[in-house]
C-alpha positions in Angstrom: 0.0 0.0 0.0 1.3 3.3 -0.7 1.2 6.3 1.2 -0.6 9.6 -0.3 0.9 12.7 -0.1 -1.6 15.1 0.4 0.6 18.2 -0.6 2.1 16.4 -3.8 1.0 18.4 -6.9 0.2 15.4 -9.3 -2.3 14.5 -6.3 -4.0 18.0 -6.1 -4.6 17.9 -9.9 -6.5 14.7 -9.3 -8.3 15.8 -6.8 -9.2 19.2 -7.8 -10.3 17.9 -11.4 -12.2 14.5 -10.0 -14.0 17.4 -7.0 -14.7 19.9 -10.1 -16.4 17.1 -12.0 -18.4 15.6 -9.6 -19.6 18.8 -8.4 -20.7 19.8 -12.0 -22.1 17.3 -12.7 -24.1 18.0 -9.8 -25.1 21.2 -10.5 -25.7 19.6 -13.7 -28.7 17.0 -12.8 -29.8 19.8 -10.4 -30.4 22.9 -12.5 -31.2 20.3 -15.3 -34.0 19.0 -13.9 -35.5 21.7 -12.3 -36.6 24.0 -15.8 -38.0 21.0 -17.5 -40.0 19.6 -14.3 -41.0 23.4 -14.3 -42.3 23.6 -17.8 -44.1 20.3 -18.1 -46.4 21.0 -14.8 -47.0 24.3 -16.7 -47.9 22.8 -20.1 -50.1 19.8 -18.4 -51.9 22.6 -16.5 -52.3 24.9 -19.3 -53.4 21.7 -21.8 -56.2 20.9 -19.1 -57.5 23.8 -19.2 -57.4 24.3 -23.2 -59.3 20.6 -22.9 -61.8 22.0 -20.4 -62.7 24.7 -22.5 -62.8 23.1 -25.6 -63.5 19.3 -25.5 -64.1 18.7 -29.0 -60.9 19.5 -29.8 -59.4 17.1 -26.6 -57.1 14.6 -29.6 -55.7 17.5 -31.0 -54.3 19.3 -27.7 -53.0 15.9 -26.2 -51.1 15.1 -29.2 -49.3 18.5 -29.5 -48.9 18.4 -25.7 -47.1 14.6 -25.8 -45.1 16.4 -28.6 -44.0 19.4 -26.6 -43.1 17.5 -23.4 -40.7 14.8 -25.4 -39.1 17.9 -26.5 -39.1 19.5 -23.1 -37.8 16.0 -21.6 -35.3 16.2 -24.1 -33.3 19.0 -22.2 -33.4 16.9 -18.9 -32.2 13.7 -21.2 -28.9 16.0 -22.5 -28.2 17.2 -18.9 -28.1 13.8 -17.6 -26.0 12.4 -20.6 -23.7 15.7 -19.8 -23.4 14.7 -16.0 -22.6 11.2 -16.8 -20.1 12.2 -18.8 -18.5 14.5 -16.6 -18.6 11.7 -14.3 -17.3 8.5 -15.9 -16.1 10.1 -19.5 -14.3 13.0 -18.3 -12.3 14.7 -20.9 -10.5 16.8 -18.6 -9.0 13.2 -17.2 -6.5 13.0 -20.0 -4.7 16.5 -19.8 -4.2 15.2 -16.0 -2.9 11.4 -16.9 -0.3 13.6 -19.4 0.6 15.9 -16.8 1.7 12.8 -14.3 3.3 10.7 -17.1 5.0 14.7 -17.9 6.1 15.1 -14.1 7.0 11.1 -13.3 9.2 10.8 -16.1 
């Protein structure tokens, strides 16, 4: 077992980048899912009442409404895809894997 140095720089850069990335991704999920939750109670509420006051027209609303909330899920979809990313894909990991092989060699 080896013993971490806390105050080594090749550790700091693995931890700040691994904190940065979790922490965005986060902020991610939570800002993500928080305008789309937003909008589809609005559209549901706002389709119910266009169905109330028209009922013949009750297909025609529902449809465009399923339509409009796949595309306002769609923004919660990316955001999660991002985080996950961010998480377990992280770009940022290979500038820091260069920098150690850089500094150990």
């Amino acid at each position: 077992m080896t013993n971490i140095d806390s105050n080594n720089p090749i550790f700091m850069a693995v931890w700040i980048v691994g904190s940065i990335s979790i922490a965005t991704a986060g902020l991610t999920i939570a800002i993500g899912s928080i305008a789309p939750s937003l909008a589809e109670g609005k559209a549901v509420a706002q389709a119910l009442s266009s169905i109330a006051q028209q009922p013949d027209e009750a297909n025609t609303i529902t449809r465009t409404l399923f339509v409009g909330l796949a595309f306002i899920e769609s923004v919660a979809i990316y955001c999660f895809v991002i985080s996950l990313i961010l998480v377990f894909a992280n770009p940022f990991w290979n500038y820091v894997i260069a920098a150690v092989s850089k500094a150990g060699s």
